[in-house]
N, C-alpha and C positions, 0 to 999 in steps of 0.2 A: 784142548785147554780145559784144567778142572772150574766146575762151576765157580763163580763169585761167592766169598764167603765171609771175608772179611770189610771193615767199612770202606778201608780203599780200593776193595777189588769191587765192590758193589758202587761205590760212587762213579769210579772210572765206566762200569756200564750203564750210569743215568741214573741208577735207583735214588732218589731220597729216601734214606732207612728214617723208624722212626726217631734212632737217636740222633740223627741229624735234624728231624722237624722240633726235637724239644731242645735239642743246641743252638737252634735259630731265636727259639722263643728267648731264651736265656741272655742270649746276645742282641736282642735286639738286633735281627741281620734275616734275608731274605734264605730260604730252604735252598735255593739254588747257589745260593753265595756259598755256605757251606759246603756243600755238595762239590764244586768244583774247586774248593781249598781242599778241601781232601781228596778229594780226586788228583790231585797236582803234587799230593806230600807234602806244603805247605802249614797244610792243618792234622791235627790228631784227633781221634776222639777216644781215650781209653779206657777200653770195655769186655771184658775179658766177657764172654758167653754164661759162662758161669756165674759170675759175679753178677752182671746183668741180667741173670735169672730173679735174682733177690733184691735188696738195696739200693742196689746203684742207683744215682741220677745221676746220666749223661753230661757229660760237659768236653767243652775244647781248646785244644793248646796250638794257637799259632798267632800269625802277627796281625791278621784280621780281626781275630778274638779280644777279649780282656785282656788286661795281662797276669798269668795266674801266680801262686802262692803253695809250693809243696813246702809241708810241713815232714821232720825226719825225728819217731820216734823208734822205740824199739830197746831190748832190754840187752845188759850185757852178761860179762863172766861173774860180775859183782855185785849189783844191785839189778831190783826191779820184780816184779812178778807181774803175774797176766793183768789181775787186778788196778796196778798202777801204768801198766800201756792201754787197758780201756779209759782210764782214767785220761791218761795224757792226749789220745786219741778225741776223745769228748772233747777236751779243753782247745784243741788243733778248731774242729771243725767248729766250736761253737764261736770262734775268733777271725773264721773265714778261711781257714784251708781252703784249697782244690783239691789237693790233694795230698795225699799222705805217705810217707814210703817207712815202710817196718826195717831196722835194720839190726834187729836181734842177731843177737853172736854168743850168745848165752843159753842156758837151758831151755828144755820146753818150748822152741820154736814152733812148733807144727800147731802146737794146744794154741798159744798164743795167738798167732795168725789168725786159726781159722776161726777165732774170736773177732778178731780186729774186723778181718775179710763181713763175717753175718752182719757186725753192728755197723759198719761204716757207709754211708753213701755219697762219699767220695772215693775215686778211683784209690787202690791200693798198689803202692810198689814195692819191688824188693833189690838185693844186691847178693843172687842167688848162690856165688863164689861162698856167699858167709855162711848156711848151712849148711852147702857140702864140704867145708874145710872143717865144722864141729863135727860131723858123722866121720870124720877122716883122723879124726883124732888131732886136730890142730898142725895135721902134718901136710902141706901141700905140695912136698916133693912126689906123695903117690898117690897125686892123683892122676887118674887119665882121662880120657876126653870122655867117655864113655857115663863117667863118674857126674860130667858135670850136666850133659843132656839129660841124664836122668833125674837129677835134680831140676832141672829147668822145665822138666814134662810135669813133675811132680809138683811144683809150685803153681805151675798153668793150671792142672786140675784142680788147686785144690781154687782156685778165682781171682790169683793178684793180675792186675790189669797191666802194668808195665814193668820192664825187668832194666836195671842197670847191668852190663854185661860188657869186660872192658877187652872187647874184640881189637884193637887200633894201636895196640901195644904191643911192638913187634922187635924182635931182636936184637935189630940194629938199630934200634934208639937207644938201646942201653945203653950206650956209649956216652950219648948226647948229653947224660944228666950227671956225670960224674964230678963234675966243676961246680953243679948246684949246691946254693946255702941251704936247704931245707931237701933237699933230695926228692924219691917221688914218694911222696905225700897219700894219695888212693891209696886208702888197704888194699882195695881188688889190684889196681895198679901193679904194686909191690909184690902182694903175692903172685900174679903169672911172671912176673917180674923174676924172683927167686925159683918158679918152675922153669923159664928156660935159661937162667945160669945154671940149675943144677942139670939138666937135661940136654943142654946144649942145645935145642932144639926148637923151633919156631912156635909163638903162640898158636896151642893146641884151641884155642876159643875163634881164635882168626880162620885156622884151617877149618874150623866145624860150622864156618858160617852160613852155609845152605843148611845143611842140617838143624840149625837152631833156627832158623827161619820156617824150618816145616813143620817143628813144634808151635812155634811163635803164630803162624799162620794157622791150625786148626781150630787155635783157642781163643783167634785174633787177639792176643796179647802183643801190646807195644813196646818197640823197640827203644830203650833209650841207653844210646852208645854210648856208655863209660868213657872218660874224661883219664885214665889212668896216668896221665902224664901233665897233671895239669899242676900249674907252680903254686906252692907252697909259704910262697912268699915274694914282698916288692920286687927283689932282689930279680929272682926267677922268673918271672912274668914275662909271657911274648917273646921267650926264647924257644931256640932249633928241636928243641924235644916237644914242647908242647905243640909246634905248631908243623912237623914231622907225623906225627899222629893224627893230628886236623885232619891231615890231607888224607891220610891212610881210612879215616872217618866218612870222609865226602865218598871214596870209593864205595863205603860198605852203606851209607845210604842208597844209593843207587843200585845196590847188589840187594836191597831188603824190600825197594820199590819193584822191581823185578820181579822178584819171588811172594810178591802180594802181601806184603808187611806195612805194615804203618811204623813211620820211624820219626823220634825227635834225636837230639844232640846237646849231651853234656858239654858244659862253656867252664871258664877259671875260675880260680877260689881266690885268688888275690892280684890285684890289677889296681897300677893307678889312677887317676881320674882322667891324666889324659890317654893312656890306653886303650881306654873301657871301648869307645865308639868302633874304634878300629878292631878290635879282637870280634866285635859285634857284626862288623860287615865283610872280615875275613870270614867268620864263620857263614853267614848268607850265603857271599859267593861257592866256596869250595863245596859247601851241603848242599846247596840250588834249594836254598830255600827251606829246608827242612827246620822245623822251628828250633830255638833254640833255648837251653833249659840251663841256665846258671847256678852256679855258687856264688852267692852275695855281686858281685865282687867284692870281698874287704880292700879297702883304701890306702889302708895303714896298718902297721904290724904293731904297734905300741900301746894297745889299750885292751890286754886280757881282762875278761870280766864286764866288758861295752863291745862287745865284736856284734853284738846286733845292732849298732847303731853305727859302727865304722862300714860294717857291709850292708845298712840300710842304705846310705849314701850313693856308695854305689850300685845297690840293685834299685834303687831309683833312675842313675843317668843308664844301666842296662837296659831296662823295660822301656825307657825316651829314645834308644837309639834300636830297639826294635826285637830284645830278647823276649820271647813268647810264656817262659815262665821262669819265677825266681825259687829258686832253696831257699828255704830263710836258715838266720845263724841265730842263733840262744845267745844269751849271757856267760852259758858255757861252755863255750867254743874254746876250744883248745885245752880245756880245764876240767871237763869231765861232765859225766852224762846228765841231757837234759831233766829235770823233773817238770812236774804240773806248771810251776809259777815260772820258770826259765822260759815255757812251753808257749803262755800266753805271752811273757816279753816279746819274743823272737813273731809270733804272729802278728802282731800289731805295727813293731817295727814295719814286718814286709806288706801289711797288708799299706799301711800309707804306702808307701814306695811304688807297688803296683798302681794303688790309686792313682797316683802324682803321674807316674807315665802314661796312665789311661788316660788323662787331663790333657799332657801334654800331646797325647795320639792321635785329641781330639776323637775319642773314643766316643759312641752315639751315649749321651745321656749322663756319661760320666761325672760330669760337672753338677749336677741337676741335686747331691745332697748337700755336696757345697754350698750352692743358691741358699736352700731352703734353711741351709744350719746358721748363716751369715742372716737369713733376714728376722730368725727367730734370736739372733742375738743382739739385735739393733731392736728387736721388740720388747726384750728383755721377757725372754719367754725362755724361763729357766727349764724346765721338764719337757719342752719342744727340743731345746739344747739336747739335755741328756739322752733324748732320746734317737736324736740323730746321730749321735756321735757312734765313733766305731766303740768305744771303751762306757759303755754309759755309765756302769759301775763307778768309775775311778771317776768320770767326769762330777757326777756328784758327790761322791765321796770329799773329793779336794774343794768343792763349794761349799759342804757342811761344814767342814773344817773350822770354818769362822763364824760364816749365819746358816746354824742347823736349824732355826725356826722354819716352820710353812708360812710363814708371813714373806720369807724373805723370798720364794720362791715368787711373788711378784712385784719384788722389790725392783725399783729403776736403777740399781748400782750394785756391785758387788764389793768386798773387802778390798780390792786393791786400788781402787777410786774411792772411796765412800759416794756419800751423798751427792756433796760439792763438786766434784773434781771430775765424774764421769763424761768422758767427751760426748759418748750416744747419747748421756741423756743430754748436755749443751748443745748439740744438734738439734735434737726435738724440740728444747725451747728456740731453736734460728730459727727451725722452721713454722714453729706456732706465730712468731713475731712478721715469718713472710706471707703466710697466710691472711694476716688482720692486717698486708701493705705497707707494713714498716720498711720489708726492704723494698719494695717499687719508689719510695716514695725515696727514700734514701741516694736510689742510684739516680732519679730525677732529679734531684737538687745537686748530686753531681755534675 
């Protein structure tokens, strides 16, 4: 047996690593709880060797944990430069990312990266099909397997922590999707997709699964199984393709726990509200637990230009029904690539939603800014407010709006009560009047 080298091969033999003792501290959760969520597959911690050379701080995705927040930047054929993905990257992590996944399909990917990779400390992912289909010249009927391990070795070296890779898409699902309104939807999807219609031949990423595992494993970089079949719309949701590939998925979890890999699992991109719970603990069952890392769900297909707030909805009841991390969607979802301010919508969005499931998880502590942001608004302790809030910027900003004075900042009302009309302050006077016995004396004569 080769030595333990990765976190679940070192858990499963007892060790507490140190990125597990500072996952504990983060989580508020004992070293040993950790320890045996990842030891089980349950939990992730992703940490590519490299990467955790430099920047990283440690963190983890499973249903013990928080529930996290990857953010999806990265440049395309048409806009963008290095410049504006550090930019967008900043804007991700200063809004509360966990994590981040580059999905440049455009120039200058390697320059890019290994910018994002030094400045980031949040775990880094990619959809590593995207740069070897650019170096192929946009043609991915030549590619061969060989093409893509090497890009996947190449990516591991250079420090990204987790790889989308959409092994679970197999030939004979193709079949399945032919009736679909929105067809299949993954780039990576589609593209092994169009490689085994034109090859006739079984996914070449499926057959190199040990083999991507032995790269995945030296660099302990994480596994997270592409979703290639996953519905594109209401329509398509929780049908025979998407959940044909589940299963194909649960297998390769188990083939990746084996061969000493840490694995999470790509979940749907649109699902309706009563679906969501169920697609959530199909996926549990068939993955045994391996966490689970969604796209929104969006809820509803009719509101391009607000998809981070139709898929906040649902990566709300996901994260309550037990997904371990959310995708967020931008403003421009479906519409074209995010920028800076699209960047913070979509963060905020998902970062409540996460919040709201931690609440509802009864996650340790979770509630505890709530508390404080609620008491400092019945105090009317305006700069306590802003300062708790997730947006403090915009929190104040939308307060200035009417009283920009510093007077009004310990004003007992705001613009949308005045004076007269504020309920918390007409509590403070009930309660000043039960204090000097008005009401004792009140409910006695009752």
């Amino acid at each position: 047996m080769p030595a333990p080298i990765t976190q679940l091969e070192l858990a499963r033999a007892g060790e507490i690593t140190p990125e597990m003792k500072y996952v504990a501290q983060r989580e508020s959760l004992a070293p040993e709880v950790i320890r045996d969520e990842v030891a089980i597959g349950r939990m992730v911690i992703p940490a590519n060797k490299v990467h955790a050379a430099g920047r990283l701080e440690p963190m983890a995705i499973g249903i013990a944990a928080r529930c996290k927040v990857n953010a999806n930047i990265g440049n395309s054929a048409v806009t963008s430069d290095m410049e504006g993905e550090l930019e967008k990257l900043h804007t991700a992590v200063h809004y509360g990312a966990d994590t981040v996944m580059d999905l440049s399909t455009g120039k200058n990917i390697d320059e890019i990266r290994a910018a994002i990779i030094e400045a980031s400390p949040v775990p880094i992912g990619t959809v590593p099909i995207y740069q070897m289909l650019e170096e192929l010249g946009g043609n991915i009927e030549e590619m061969r397997p060989q093409h893509f391990l090497d890009m996947v070795e190449h990516q591991a070296k250079q420090g990204v922590d987790y790889m989308t890779i959409h092994c679970g898409v197999k030939l004979a699902h193709l079949g399945l999707t032919t009736k679909r309104v929105t067809g299949i939807v993954s780039r990576g999807g589609s593209l092994i997709a169009k490689w085994m219609m034109t090859h006739r031949k079984e996914n070449p990423l499926y057959e190199s699964f040990d083999d991507l595992c032995d790269i995945m494993r030296q660099y302990d970089v994480t596994w997270s199984l592409g979703d290639g079949l996953r519905p594109g719309s209401l329509a398509d949701a929780s049908d025979a393709a998407q959940f044909a590939e589940l299963d194909v998925l649960g297998e390769l979890t188990k083939r990746g726990w084996e061969r000493g890999t840490q694995v999470m699992v790509e979940g749907p991109g649109h699902v309706p509200m009563d679906q969501i719970k169920m697609n959530v603990d199909r996926q549990i069952e068939v993955c045994a637990g391996a966490p689970f890392y969604v796209l929104g769900p969006l809820v509803t297909d009719i509101a391009p230009g607000y998809d981070h707030i139709t898929s906040g909805i649902g990566a709300a009841l996901a994260g309550w029904a037990g997904a371990a991390m959310l995708c967020y969607v931008t403003p421009k979802e479906h519409l074209g690539l995010p920028e800076r301010e699209d960047v913070k919508q979509g963060m905020v969005a998902y970062k409540i939603a996460a919040h709201a499931a931690d609440i509802a998880r009864h996650r340790p502590g979770a509630r505890d800014r709530d508390d404080a942001l609620s008491k400092a608004r019945f105090e009317f302790d305006w700069n306590e407010q802003f300062r708790l809030s997730l947006d403090p910027e915009t929190a104040r900003a939308y307060h200035d709006e009417t009283l920009p004075q510093e007077t009004f900042k310990s004003a007992h009302f705001c613009s949308m009560c005045g004076p007269k009309y504020c309920s918390m302050k007409i509590t403070q006077d009930i309660r000043k009047m039960a204090d000097a016995g008005d009401l004792v004396e009140l409910a006695v004569s009752k």
